[in-house]
C-alpha positions in Angstrom: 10.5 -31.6 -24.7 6.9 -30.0 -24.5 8.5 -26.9 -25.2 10.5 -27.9 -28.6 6.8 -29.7 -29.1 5.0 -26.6 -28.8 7.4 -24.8 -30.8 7.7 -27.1 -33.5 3.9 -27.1 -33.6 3.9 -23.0 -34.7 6.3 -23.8 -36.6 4.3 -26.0 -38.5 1.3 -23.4 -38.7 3.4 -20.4 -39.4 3.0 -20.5 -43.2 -0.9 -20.9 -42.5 -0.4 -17.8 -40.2 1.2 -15.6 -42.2 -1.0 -16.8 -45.5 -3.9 -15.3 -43.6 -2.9 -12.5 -43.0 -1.6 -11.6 -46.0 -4.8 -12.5 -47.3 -7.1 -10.1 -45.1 -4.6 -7.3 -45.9 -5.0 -7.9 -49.6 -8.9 -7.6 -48.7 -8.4 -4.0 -47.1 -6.2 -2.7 -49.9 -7.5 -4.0 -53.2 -11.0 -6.1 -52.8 -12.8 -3.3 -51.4 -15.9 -4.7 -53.8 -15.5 -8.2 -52.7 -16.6 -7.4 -49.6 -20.2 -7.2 -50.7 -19.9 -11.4 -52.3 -21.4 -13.2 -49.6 -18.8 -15.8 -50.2 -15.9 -13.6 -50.4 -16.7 -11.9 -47.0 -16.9 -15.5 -45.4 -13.4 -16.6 -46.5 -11.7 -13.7 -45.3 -13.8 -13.4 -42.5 -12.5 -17.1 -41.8 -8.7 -16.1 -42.9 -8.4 -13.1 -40.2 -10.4 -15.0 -37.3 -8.0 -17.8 -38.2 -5.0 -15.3 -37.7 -6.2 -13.6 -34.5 -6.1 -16.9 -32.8 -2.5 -17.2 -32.5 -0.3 -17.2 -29.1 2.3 -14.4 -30.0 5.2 -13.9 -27.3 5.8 -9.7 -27.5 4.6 -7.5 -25.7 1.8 -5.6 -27.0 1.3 -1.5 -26.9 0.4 0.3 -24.5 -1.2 2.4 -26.9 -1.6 5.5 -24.4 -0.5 8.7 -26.6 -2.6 11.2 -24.5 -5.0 11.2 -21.4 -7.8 13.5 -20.1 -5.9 16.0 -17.5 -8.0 18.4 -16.2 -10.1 19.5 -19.4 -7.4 19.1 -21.8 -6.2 16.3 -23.4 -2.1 16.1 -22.6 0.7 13.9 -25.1 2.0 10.8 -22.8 5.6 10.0 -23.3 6.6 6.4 -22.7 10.4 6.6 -21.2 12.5 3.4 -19.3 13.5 5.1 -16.5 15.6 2.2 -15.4 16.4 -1.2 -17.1 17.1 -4.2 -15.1 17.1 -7.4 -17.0 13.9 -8.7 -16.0 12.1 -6.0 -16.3 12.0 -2.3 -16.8 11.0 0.6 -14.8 8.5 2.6 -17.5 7.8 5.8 -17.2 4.6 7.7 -19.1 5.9 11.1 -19.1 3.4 14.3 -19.5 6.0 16.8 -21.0 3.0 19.2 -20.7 2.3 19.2 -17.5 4.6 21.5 -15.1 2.9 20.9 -12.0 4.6 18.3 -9.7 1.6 15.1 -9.6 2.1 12.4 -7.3 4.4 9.8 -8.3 2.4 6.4 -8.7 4.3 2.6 -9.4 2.3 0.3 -10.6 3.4 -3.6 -10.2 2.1 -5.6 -12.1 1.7 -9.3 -11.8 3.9 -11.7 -13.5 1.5 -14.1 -14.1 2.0 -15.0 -17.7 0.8 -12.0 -19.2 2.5 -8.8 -20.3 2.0 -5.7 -18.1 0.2 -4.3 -20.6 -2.9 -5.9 -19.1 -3.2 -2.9 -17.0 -3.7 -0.5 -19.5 -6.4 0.6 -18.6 -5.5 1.0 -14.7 -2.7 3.3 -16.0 -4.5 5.5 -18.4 -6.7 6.1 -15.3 -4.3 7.0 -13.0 -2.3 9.7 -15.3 -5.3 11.8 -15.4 -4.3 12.7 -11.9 -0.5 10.9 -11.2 2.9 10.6 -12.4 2.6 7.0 -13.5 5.5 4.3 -13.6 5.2 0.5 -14.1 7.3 -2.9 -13.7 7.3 -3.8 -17.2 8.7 -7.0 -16.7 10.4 -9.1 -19.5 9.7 -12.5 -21.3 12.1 -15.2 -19.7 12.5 -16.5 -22.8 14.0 -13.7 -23.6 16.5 -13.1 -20.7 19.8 -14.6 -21.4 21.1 -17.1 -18.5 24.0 -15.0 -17.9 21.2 -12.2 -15.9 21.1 -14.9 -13.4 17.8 -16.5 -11.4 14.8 -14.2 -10.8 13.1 -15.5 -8.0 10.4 -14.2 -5.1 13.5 -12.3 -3.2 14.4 -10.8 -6.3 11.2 -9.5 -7.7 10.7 -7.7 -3.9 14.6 -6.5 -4.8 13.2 -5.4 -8.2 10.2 -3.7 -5.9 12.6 -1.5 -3.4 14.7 -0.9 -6.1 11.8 0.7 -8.0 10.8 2.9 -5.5 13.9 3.9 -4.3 14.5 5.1 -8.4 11.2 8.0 -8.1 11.5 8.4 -4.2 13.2 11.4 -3.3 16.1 10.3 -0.3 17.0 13.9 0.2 13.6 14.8 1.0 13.2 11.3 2.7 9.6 11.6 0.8 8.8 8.3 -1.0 6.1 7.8 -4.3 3.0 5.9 -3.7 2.7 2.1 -4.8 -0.1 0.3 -6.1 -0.1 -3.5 -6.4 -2.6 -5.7 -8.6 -3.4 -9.4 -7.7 -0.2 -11.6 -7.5 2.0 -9.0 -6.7 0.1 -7.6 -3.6 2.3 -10.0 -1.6 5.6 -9.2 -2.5 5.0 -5.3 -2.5 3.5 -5.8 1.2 7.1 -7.7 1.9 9.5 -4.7 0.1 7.4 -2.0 2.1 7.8 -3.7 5.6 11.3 -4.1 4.6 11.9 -0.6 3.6 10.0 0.0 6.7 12.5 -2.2 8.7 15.4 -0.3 7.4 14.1 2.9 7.9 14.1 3.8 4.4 13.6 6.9 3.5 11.7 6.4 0.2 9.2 3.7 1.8 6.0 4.8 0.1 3.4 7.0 1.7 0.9 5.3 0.3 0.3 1.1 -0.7 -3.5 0.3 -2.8 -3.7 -3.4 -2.8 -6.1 -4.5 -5.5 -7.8 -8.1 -5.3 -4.3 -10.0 -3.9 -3.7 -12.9 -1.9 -2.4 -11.8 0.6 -4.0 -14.9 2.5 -4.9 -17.8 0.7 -6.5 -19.6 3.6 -9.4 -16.7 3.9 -12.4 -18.3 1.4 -10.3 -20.4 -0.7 -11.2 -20.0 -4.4 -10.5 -22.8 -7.0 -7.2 -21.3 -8.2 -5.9 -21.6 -4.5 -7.6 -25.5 -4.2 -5.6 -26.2 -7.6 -2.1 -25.0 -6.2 -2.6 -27.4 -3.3 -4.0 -30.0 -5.0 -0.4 -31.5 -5.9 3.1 -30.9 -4.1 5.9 -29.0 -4.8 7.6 -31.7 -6.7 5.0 -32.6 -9.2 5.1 -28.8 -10.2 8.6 -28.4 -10.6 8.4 -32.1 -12.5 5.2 -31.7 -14.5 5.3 -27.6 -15.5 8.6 -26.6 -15.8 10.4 -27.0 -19.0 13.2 -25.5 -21.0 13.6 -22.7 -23.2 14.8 -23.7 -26.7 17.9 -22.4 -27.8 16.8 -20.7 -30.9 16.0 -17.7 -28.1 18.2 -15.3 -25.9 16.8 -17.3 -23.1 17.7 -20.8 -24.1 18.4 -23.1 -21.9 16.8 -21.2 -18.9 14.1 -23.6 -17.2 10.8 -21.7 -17.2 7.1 -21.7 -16.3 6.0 -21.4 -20.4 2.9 -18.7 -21.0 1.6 -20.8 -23.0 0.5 -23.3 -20.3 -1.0 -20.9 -17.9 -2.7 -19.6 -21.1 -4.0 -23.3 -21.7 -4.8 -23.6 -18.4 -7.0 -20.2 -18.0 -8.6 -20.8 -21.4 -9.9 -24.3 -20.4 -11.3 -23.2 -17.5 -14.3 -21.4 -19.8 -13.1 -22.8 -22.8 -17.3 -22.9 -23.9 -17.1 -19.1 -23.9 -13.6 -18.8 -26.0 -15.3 -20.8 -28.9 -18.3 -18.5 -28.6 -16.6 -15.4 -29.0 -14.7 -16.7 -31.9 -17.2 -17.4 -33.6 -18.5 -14.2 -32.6 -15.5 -12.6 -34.1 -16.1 -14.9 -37.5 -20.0 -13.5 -37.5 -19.1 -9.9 -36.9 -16.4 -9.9 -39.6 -18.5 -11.8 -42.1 -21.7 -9.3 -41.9 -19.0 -6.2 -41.5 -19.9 -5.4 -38.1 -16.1 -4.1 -38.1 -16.4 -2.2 -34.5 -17.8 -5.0 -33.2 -15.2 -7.2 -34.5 -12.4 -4.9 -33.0 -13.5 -5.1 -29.6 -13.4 -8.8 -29.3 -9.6 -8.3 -31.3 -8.4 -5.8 -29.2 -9.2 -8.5 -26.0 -7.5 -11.2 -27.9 -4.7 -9.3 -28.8 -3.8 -9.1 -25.2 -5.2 -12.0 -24.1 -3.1 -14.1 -26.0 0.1 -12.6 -25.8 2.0 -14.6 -23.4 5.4 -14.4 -21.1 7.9 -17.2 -20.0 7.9 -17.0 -16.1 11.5 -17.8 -14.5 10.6 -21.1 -12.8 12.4 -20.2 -9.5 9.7 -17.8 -9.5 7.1 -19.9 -10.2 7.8 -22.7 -7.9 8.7 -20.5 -5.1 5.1 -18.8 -5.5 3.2 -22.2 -5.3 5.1 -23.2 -2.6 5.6 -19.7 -0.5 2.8 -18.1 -0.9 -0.1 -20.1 -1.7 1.3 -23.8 -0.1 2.5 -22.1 2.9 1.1 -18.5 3.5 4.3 -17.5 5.0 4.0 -14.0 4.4 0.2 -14.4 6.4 1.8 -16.6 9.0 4.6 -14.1 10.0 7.0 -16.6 8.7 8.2 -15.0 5.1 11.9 -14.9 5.2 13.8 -12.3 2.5 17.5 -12.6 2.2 17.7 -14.5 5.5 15.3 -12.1 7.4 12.0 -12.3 8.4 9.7 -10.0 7.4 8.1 -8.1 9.6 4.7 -6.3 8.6 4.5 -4.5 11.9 7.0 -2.9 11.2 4.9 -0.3 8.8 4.0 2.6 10.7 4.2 5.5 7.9 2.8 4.0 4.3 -0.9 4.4 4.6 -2.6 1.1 3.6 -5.5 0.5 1.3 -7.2 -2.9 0.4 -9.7 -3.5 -2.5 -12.3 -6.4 -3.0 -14.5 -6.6 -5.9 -17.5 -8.8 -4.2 -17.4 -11.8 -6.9 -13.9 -12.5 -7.4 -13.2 -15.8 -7.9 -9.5 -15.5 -8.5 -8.6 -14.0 -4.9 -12.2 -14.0 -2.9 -13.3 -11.5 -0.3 -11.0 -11.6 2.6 -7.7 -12.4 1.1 -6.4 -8.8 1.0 -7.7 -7.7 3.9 -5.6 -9.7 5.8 -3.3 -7.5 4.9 -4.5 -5.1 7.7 -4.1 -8.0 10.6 -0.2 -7.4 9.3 -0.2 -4.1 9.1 -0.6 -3.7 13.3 1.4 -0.4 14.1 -0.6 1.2 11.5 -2.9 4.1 13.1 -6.7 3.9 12.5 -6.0 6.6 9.6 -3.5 5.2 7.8 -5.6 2.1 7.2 -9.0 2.0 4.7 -10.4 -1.5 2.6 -13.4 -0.8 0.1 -15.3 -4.0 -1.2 -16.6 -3.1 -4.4 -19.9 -4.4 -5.2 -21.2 -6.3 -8.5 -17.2 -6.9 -9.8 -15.2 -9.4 -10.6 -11.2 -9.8 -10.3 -10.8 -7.7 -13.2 -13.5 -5.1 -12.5 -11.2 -4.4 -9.3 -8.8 -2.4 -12.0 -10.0 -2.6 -14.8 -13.7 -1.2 -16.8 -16.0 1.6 -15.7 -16.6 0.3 -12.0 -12.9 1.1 -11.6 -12.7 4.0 -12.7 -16.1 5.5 -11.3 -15.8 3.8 -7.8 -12.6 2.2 -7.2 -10.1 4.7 -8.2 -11.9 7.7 -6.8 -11.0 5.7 -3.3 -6.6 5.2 -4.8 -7.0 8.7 -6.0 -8.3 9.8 -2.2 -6.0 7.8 -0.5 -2.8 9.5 -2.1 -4.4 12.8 -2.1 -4.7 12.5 1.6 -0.6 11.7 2.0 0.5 14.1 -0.2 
C-alpha cells in the first residue's frame, strides 16, 4: 500500500512538475530580459528549484565522452559488454587507444542509487585502465519472470563478470575494485573463484570503505540494522511494485525509502542547500547553481532493491557477520577466504567515515590468511569521509595513486 501511496502522491504533483519546468525553459528560450525583474528572476528561480526536487527513478548519465590519457584527451565509448537482467556489464571503450591497459571492474553498491554514483571513480581510473562496471538495474523494472536476485546471485553476477574480461586461455584474470556495500560479496566471488581454481580470479581486489566486519567500531548505520529483527524489516520495509511497471508485483526494498531515510538523517543541511539553489538562481549565480544540480540530479535518482537482497543483507551481513565469522555459506558451500593465495589484496579507509568506520575493511586481511606479506597493502586515508574514499580530489591525488600501484605491480 505505501508504494501505490507514494506513487499516487507524484502522481498528484506531476502536473506541478512538469508546469515548472516548462516554465524555466520558456525563461531560457524567450525571457532572456526578464531575467533582470527582480520579481521575474524569483518566480522562476522558485519554478526550477521546485522541479529539481523531484525523486526520478532512471538512471542518470554517465556523462564521460573523453578522459585525460597520457597528454591527450581520448573519446570514451560506452558499450554493454554483457546483459543479465539485473544488471549489465558496461564497458567504457577507448577506441583510440591500441595499447593493451589493464582491465578494471568496478562493482558498485546496490544501495538504492544508480551506479552512476561512481562517476567520478571511473573517469579516474580510465586515465590509466580498461574500465568496466555492474550497472545494475531498477527492480521495478525487472519483470518477475528474471526470477529472485538475492546475496548468492549478485556474487554469481560478480564471477560471472569477471570471468566475461578474464582471459581463461591465458588463465590471466582483470583486476576488481569494490566500493562500500559490495566489498563483501566481491571478497566471497574471489575466494570462490579461488576455491575452484579459477583461472580468471583477479590479480588484484581494492576494497574501498566496506564492511567487511560490522562488529569492528560500529557506526550508526550498523546500530540501526540491529536495532530491530529480521521480521520487522521484511514486515515494515518491504513493499510491492505496482503493476503499472515491468516489475509489478515483485516485492522490493523501494529507493525512495532509503532516500527518506538518508535525507533525514541531515535533513537541516538538504533544506539549506535548497535554498541555496533558490538564492543562486535568483541572483544568476548559474555555476553556482549547477553544482548543487548536478549533486541532486544524482542524488535523487533512486533504484528498487529486490527485497531477497535486501533482507538477506541485514540479516547476513550486518545481523550476523557471517562472511567475518568464517560462516558465509554460497550455494550450500562455505566460503572460504583462505583460500586466496594469488589476487593481491588492498583495503582503504578514509579516517572519518561514519558509514563503514576504520577497521571494517581491514578485516578483510584477518580473511585473507594464505595471502603473502606482498600481496597484501591497507592505506587509511586521512581528513575523508565515506565518499572522499572514491570519490573528490583526495581520491584521486592520494587514494588512487595507491589502486593504480597496486595493479601496476600485478600486471
Amino acid at each position: 500500500m505505501l508504494y501505490d501511496a507514494y506513487q499516487a502522491y507524484c502522481d498528484v504533483l506531476t502536473p506541478a512538475r512538469l508546469t515548472a519546468r516548462a516554465a524555466t525553459g520558456f525563461r531560457d528560450k524567450f525571457l532572456g530580459g526578464a531575467k533582470t525583474m527582480p520579481m521575474a528572476r524569483r518566480l522562476f528561480a522558485l519554478a526550477e528549484t521546485f522541479d529539481k526536487s523531484t525523486i526520478t527513478h532512471k538512471r542518470p548519465p554517465y556523462d564521460i565522452d573523453e578522459v585525460l590519457c597520457g597528454n591527450t584527451m581520448t573519446p570514451v565509448v560506452e558499450d554493454v559488454a554483457l546483459a543479465l537482467p539485473f544488471g549489465d556489464l558496461l564497458h567504457f571503450a577507448k577506441p583510440e587507444v591500441t595499447t593493451p591497459q589493464p582491465k578494471v571492474l568496478v562493482v558498485a553498491p546496490l544501495s538504492g542509487h544508480f551506479a552512476t554514483l561512481l562517476r567520478n571513480t571511473v573517469a579516474t581510473l580510465l586515465r590509466d585502465h580498461d574500465v568496466y562496471i555492474t550497472d545494475w538495474k531498477n527492480a521495478r523494472d525487472v519483470p518477475l519472470s528474471a526470477g529472485k536476485f538475492g546475496l548468492d546471485e549478485y556474487i554469481d553476477y560478480v564471477i560471472r563478470f569477471l570471468q566475461e574480461i578474464g582471459d581463461p586461455a591465458a588463465k590471466r584474470g582483470a583486476n576488481v575494485l569494490a566500493v562500500c556495500q559490495p566489498c563483501v560479496p566481491v571478497l566471497a566471488a574471489v575466494a570462490i573463484m579461488a576455491q575452484d581454481d579459477d583461472p580468471c580470479q583477479p590479480r588484484t581486489m581494492s576494497l574501498l570503505g566496506g564492511p567487511v566486519d560490522v562488529r569492528e567500531s560500529p557506526t550508526v548505520v550498523n546500530e540501526l540494522a540491529n536495532a530491530q529483527s529480521y521480521d520487522w524489516f521484511e514486515n515494515n520495509l518491504i513493499h510491492t511494485v505496482p503493476w503499472r511497471y515491468k516489475g509489478g508485483g515483485r516485492k522490493v526494498y523501494p529507493g525512495f525509502i532509503q532516500l527518506t531515510a538518508f535525507m533525514s538523517m541531515n535533513m537541516g543541511r538538504h533544506n539549506a542547500q535548497f535554498r541555496k539553489l533558490y538564492q543562486h538562481l535568483a541572483d544568476l549565480e548559474m555555476d553556482e547553481a549547477a553544482k548543487i544540480e548536478d549533486f541532486y540530479d544524482e542524488y535523487l535518482a533512486v533504484l528498487d532493491m529486490t527485497a531477497e537482497f535486501y533482507l538477506e543483507t541485514i540479516d547476513r551481513v550486518f545481523q550476523q557477520a557471517q562472511l567475518a565469522k568464517g560462516e558465509l555459506v554460497h550455494r550450500g558451500r562455505r566460503v572460504d577466504c583462505a583460500a586466496i593465495r594469488k589476487t593481491a589484496l588492498l583495503t582503504v579507509e578514509g579516517e572519518r567515515d561514519d558509514i563503514c568506520a576504520v577497521g571494517q575493511t581491514a578485516a578483510a586481511h584477518l580473511l585473507c590468511t594464505s595471502l603473502r606479506p606482498h600481496l597484501r597493502r591497507h592505506h587509511l586515508q586521512p581528513g575523508v569521509g565515506h565518499y572522499g574514499v572514491f570519490s573528490g580530489s583526495k581520491w584521486e591525488r592520494e587514494v588512487y595513486p595507491q589502486v593504480r600501484a597496486m595493479i601496476l605491480a600485478m600486471a
